[in-house]
Backbone as a printed PyTorch tensor [residue, N CA C, xyz], in Angstrom:
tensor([[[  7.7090,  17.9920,  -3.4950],
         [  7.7990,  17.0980,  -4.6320],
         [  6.4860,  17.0820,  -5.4230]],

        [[  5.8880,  16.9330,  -4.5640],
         [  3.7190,  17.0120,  -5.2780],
         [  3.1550,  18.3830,  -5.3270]],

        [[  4.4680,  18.9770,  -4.9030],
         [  3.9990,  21.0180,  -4.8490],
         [  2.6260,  20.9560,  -4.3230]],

        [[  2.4810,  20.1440,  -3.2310],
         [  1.0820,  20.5790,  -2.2080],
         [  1.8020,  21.0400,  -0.6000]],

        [[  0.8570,  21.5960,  -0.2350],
         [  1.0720,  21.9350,   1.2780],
         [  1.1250,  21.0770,   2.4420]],

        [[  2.1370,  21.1950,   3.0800],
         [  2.7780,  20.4080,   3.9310],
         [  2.1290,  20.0540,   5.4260]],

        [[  1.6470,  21.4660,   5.5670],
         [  0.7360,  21.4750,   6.5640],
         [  1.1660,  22.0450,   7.5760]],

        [[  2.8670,  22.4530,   7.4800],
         [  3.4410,  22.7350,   8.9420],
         [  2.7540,  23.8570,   9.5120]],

        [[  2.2690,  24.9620,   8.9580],
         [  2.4490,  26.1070,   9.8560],
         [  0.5620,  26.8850,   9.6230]],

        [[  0.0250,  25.6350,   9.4650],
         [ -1.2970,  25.5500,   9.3650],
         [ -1.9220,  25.5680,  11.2380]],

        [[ -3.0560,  26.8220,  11.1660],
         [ -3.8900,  26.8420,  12.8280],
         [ -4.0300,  25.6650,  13.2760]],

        [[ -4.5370,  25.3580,  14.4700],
         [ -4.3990,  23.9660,  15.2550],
         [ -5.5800,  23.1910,  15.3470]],

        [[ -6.7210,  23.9850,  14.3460],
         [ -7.8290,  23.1260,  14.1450],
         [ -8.3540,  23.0710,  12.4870]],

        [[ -6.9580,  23.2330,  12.0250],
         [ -7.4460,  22.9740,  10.7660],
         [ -7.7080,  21.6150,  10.1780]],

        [[ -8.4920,  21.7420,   8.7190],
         [ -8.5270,  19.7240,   8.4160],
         [ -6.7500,  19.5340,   7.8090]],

        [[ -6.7620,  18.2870,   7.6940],
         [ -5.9120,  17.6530,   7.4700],
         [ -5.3700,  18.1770,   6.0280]],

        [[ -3.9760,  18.4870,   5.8990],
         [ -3.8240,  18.3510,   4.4640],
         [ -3.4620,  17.2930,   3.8000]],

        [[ -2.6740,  17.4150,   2.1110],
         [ -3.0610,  16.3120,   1.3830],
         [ -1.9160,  15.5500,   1.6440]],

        [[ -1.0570,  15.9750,   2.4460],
         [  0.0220,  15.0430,   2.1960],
         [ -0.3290,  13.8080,   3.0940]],

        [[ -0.8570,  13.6430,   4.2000],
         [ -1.8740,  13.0050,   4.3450],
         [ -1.8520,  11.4570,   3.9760]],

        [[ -2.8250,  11.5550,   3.0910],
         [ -3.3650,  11.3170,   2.0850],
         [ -1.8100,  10.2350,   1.0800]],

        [[ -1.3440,  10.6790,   0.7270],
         [ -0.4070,  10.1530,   0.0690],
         [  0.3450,   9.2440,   1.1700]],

        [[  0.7960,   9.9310,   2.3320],
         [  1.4340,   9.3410,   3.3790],
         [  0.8430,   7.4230,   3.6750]],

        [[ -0.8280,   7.6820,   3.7050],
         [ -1.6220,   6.5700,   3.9980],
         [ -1.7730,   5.6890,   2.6550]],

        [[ -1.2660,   5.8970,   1.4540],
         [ -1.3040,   5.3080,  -0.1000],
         [ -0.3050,   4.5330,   0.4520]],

        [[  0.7940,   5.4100,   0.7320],
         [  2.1970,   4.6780,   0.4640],
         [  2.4730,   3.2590,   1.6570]],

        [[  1.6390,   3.8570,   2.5530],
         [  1.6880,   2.6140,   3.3620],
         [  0.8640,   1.4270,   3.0680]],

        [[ -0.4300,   1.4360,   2.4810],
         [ -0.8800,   0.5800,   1.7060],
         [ -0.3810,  -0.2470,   0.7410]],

        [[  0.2780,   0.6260,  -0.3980],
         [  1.3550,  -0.1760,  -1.3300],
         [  1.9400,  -0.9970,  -0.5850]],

        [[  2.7430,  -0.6290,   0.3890],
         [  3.8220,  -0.9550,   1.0770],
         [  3.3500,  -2.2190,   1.7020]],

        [[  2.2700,  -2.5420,   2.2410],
         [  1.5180,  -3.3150,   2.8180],
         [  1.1030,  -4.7990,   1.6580]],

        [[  0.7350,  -3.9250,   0.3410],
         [  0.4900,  -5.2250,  -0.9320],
         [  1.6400,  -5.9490,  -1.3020]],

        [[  2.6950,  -4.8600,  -1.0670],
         [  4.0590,  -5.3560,  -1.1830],
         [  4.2770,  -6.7770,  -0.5370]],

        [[  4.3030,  -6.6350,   0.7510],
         [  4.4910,  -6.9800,   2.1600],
         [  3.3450,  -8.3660,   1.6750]],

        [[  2.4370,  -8.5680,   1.2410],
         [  1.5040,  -9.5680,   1.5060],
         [  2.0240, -10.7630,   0.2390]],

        [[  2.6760, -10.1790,  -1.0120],
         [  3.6210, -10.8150,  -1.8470],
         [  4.6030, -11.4380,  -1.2660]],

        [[  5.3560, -10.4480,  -0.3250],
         [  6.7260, -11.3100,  -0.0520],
         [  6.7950, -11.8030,   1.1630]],

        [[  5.6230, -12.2470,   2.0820],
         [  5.6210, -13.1470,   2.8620],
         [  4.9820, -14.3670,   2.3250]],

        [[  4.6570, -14.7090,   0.9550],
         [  3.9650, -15.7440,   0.9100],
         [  5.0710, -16.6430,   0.8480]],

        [[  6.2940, -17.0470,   0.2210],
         [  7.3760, -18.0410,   1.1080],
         [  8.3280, -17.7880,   2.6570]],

        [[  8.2890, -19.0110,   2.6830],
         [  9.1720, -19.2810,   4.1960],
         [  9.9290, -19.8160,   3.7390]],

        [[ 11.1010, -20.0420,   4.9120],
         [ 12.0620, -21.2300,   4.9400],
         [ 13.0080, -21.1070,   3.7000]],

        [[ 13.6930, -19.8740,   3.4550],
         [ 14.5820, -19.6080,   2.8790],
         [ 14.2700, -20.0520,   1.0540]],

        [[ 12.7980, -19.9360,   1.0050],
         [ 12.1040, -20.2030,  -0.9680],
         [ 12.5210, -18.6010,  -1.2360]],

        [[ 13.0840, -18.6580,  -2.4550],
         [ 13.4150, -17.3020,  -2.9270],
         [ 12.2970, -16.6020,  -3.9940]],

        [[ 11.9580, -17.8510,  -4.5690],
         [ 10.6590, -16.9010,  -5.8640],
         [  9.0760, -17.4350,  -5.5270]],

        [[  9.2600, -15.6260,  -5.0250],
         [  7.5180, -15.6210,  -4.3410],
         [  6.8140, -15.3040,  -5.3850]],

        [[  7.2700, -15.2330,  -6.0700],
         [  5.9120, -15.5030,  -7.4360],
         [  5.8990, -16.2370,  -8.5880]],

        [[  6.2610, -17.7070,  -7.4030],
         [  6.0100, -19.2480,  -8.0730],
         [  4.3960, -19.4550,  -7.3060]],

        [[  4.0110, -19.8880,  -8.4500],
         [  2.5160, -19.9850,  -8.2020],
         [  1.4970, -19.2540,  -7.5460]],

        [[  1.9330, -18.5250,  -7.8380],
         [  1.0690, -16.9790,  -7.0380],
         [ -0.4060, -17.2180,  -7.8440]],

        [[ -0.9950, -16.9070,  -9.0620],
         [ -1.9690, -17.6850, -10.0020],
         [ -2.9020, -18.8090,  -9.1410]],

        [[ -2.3380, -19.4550,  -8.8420],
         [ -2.7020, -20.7620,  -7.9930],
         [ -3.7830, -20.7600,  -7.1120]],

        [[ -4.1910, -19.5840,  -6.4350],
         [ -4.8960, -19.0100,  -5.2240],
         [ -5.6130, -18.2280,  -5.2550]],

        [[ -6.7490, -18.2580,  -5.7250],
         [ -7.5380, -17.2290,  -6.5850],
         [ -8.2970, -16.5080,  -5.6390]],

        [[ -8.3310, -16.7930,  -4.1610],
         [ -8.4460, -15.6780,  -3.4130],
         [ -7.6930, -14.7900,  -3.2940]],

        [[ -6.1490, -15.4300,  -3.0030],
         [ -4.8730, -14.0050,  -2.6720],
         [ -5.4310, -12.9930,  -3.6560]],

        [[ -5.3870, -13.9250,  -4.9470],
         [ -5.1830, -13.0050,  -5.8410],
         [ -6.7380, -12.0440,  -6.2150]],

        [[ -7.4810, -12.3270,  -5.2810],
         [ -8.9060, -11.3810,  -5.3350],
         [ -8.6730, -10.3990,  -4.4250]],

        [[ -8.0810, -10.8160,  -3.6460],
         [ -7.6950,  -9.6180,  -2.5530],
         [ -6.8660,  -8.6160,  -2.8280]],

        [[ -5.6230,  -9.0320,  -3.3570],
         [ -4.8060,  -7.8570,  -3.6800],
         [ -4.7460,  -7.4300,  -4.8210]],

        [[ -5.3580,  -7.8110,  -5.6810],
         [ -6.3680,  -6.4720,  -7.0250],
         [ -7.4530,  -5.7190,  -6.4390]],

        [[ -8.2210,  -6.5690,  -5.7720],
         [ -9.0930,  -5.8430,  -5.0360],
         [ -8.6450,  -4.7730,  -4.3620]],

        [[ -7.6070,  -5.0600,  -3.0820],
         [ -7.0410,  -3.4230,  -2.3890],
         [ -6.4940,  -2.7740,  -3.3530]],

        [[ -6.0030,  -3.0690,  -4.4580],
         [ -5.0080,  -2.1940,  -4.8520],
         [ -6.4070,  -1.1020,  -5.7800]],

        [[ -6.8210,  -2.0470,  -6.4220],
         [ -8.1440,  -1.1110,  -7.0320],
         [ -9.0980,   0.3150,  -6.1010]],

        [[ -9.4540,  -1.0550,  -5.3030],
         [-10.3320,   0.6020,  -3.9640],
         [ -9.0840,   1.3580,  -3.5840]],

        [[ -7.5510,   1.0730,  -3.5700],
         [ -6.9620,   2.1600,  -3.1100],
         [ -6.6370,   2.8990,  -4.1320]],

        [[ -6.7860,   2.8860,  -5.5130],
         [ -6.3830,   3.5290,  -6.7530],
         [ -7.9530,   4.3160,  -6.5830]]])
């Protein structure tokens, strides 16, 4: 899909390729995701009522998302 190398049939001490790399992005996203939609419990449906409100959350996850961009 990213027309990079996969890595399969690479010697057994080679470095890492890039897919990698993307593999560990996507779990990050996945993770900022994840830190949004646990902020309600108890069956609250809109997690981004007052999200604004918390000006740490919200330093943190611009923050990761930035160093991971």
């Amino acid at each position: 899909m990213f027309k990079i190398d996969s890595g399969r049939n690479a010697p057994l001490h080679s470095p890492p390729s890039e897919h990698y790399t993307i593999i560990f992005n996507t779990f990050v996203m996945m993770q900022l995701f994840n830190e949004i939609n646990a902020r309600k419990i108890h069956g609250e449906r809109n997690v981004f009522d007052g999200i604004f409100r918390n000006p740490i959350f919200c330093t943190i996850v611009l923050g990761t998302f930035a160093i991971q961009v």
